[in-house]
C-alpha positions in Angstrom: 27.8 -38.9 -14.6 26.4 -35.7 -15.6 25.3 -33.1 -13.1 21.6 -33.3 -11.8 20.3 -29.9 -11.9 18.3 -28.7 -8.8 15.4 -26.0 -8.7 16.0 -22.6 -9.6 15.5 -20.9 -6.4 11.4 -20.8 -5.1 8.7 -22.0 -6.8 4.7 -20.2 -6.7 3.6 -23.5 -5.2 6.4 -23.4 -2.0 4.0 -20.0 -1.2 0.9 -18.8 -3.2 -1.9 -20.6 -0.2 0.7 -20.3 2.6 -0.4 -17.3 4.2 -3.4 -15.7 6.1 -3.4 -12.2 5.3 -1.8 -12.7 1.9 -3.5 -13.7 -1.5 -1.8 -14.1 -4.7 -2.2 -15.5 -8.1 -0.3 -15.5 -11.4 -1.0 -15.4 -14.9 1.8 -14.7 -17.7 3.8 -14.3 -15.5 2.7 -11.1 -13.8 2.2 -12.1 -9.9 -1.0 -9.8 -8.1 -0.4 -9.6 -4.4 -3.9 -8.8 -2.4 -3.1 -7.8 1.4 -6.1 -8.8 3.4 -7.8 -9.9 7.0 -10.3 -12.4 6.2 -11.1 -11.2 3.0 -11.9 -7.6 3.8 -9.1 -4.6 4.2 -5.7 -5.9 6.0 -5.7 -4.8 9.7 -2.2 -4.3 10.5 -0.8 -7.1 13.3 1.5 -9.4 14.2 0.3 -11.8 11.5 0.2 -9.6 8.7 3.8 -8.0 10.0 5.6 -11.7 10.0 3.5 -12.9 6.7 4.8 -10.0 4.8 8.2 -10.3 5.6 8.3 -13.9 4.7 6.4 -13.3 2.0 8.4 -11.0 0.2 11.3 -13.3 0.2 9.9 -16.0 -1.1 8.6 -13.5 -4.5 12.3 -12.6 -4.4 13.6 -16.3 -4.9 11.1 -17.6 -7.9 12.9 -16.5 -10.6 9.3 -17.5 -12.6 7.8 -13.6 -11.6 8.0 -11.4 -14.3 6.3 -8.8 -12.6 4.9 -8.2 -9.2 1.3 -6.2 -8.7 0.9 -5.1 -4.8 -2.7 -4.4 -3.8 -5.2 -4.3 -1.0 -8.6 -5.7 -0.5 -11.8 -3.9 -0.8 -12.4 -0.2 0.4 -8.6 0.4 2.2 -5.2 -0.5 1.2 -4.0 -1.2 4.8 -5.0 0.4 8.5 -6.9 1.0 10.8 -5.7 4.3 11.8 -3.3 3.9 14.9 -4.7 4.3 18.2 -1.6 6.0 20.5 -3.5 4.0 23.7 -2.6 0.7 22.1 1.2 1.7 20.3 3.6 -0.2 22.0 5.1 3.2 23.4 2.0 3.0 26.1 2.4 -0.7 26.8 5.9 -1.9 28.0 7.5 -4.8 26.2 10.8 -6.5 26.5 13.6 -5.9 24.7 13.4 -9.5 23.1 9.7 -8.9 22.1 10.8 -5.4 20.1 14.3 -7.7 18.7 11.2 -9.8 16.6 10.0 -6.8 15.3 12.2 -4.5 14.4 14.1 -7.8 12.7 10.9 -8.3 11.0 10.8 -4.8 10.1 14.4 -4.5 8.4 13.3 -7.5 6.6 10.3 -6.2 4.9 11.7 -3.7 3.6 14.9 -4.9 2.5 12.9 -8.2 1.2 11.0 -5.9 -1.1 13.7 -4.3 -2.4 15.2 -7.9 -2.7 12.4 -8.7 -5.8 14.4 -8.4 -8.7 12.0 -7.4 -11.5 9.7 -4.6 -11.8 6.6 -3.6 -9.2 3.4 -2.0 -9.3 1.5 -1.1 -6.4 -2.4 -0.5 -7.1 -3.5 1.5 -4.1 -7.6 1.0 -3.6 -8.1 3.2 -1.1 -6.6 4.3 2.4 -2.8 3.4 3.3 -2.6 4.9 6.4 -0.6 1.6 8.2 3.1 1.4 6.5 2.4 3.3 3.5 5.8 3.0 2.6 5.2 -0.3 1.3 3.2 1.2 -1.9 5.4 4.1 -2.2 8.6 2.2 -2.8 7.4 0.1 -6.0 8.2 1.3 -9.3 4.7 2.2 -10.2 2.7 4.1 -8.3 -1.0 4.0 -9.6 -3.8 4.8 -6.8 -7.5 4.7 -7.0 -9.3 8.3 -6.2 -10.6 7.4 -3.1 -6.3 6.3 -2.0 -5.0 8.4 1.0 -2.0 7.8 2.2 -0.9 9.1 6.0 2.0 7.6 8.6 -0.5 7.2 11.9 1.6 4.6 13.7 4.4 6.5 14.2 5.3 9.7 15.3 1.5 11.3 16.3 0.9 8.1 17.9 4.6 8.4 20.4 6.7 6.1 18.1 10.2 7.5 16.3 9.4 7.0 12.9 12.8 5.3 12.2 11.7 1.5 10.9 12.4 2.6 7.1 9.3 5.4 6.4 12.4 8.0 7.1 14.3 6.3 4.8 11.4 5.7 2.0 9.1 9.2 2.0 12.4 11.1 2.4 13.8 10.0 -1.4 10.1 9.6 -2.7 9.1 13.3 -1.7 11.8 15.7 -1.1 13.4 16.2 2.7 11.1 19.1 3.9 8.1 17.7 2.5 8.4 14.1 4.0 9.3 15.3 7.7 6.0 17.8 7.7 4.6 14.7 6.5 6.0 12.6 9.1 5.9 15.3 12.2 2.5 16.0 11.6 0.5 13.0 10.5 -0.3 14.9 7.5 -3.4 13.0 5.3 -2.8 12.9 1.7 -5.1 12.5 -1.1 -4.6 10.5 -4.3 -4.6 13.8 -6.1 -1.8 15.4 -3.3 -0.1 12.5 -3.4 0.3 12.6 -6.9 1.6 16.7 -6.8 3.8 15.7 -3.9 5.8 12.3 -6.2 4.2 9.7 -4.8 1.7 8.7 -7.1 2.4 8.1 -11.0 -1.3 7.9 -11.9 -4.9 8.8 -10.5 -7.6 6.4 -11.7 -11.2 5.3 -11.1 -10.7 2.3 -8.7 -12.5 0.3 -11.4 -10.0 0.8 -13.4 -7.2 0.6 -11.2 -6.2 -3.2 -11.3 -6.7 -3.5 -15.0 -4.7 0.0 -15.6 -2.5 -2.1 -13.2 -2.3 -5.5 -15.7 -2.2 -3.4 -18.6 1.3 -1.4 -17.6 2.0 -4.9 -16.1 1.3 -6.5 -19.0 3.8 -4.3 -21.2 6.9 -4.5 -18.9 6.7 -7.9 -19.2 7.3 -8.4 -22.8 11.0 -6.8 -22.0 13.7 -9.7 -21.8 14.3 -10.8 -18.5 17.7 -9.3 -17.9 16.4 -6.4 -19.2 13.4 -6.4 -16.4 15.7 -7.4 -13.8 18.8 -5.3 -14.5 16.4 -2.2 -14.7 14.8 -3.1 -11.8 17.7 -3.6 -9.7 19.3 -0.3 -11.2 16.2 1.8 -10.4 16.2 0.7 -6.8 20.0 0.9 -5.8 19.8 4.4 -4.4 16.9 3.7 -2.4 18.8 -0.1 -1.3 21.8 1.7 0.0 20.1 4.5 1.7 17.9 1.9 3.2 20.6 -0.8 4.4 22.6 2.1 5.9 19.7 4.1 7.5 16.9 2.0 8.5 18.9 0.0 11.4 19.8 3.3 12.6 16.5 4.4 12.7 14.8 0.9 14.2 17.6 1.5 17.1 16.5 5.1 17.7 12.6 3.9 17.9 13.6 1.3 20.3 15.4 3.3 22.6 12.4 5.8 22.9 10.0 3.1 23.6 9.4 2.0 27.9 11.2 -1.4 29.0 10.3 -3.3 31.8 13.2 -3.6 34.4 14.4 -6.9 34.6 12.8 -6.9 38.2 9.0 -6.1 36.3 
């Protein structure tokens, strides 16, 4: 009898209304990711923080997604700006609550760099929560009003060691990324751009169909050709991640006040 042949890997319906904080759709083949809270900016969480990491995987496994557009909702990208009074660093957690999410956090990032054709991010405005997210696509196009700043880490008492080491080091140059990360240095969309992070500087207007248009054009390469380049393009940054990142995650979770097993 002759074989029956199963899906091929994820399909859009396994995941497009799954999530909360999350909204996608796809036309031709080009997939437009919207990070939001309840239809306005994305407030960074715990929702948002498993979602993504979820999220990304399942884009990684439907072999349908020619390209993958990554965007925010309405005037910011992602935030709000940390507050050090509420970073975990000033609130003691157990060493099993900080296991979730620095697991999580390995997986975001490596999940992302798991998507196997070609991404643009389409920054609309203030990414000052895990701005390494936008950064590491393969397009960087950002509206005028786009900043981009790390606040939840090192100004607000965290190592900065759960991959934004790893990802503004290679995007930026080595001296630039650790006055960026030592200082909680702000960045316009026009900085940005000067310092490699940003491709292109556009009215927001015309950010998501500047976005679709570039979108639009990588996906009339063959497949292999998307995928291959894709997976090419990102090897250095892979490797450096996969070997650094842990490191880093282990060094931020050392630094961080645990409860004695008496607490």
């Amino acid at each position: 009898m002759p074989r029956t042949r199963g899906r091929r890997g994820t399909q859009l319906s396994d995941y497009l209304t799954k999530y909360e904080t999350i909204r996608m759709r796809r036309e031709e083949g080009i997939l437009e990711v919207a990070f939001h809270t309840e239809g306005g900016p994305l407030r960074w969480g715990r929702v948002p923080h498993a979602e993504i990491e979820e999220a990304f995987l399942n884009i990684a496994r439907d072999r349908e997604n020619k390209v993958v557009i990554m965007t925010g909702t309405g005037s910011e990208f992602s935030g709000p700006l940390a507050d050090p009074a509420t970073n975990p660093q000033h609130h003691k957690m157990s060493s099993g609550e900080w296991e979730v999410i620095s697991w999580e956090m390995r997986n975001i990032l490596m999940h992302l760099l798991a998507i196997e054709v070609p991404m643009i991010s389409a920054v609309n405005g203030p990414a000052v929560r895990h701005a390494e997210l936008p950064i590491m696509c393969d397009v960087v196009l950002a509206a005028e009003e786009a900043l981009f700043q790390d606040s939840a880490h090192f100004i607000a008492g965290l190592v900065p060691g759960d991959g934004v080491h790893v990802a503004f080091q290679l995007a930026m140059g080595y001296n630039r990324a650790r006055y960026f990360l030592l200082t909680g240095q702000t960045l316009t969309a026009r900085d940005a751009k000067v310092a490699g992070l940003v491709n292109e500087v556009v009215p927001r207007h015309l950010l998501l169909p500047r976005a679709w248009e570039i979108a639009r054009s990588i996906a009339l390469q063959p497949e292999f050709n998307r995928r291959y380049a894709r997976m090419l393009l990102t090897d250095l940054l892979r490797r450096q991640m996969r070997e650094l990142q842990p490191y880093g995650l282990a060094l931020e979770g050392l630094a961080l006040p645990y409860p004695s097993d008496n607490d």
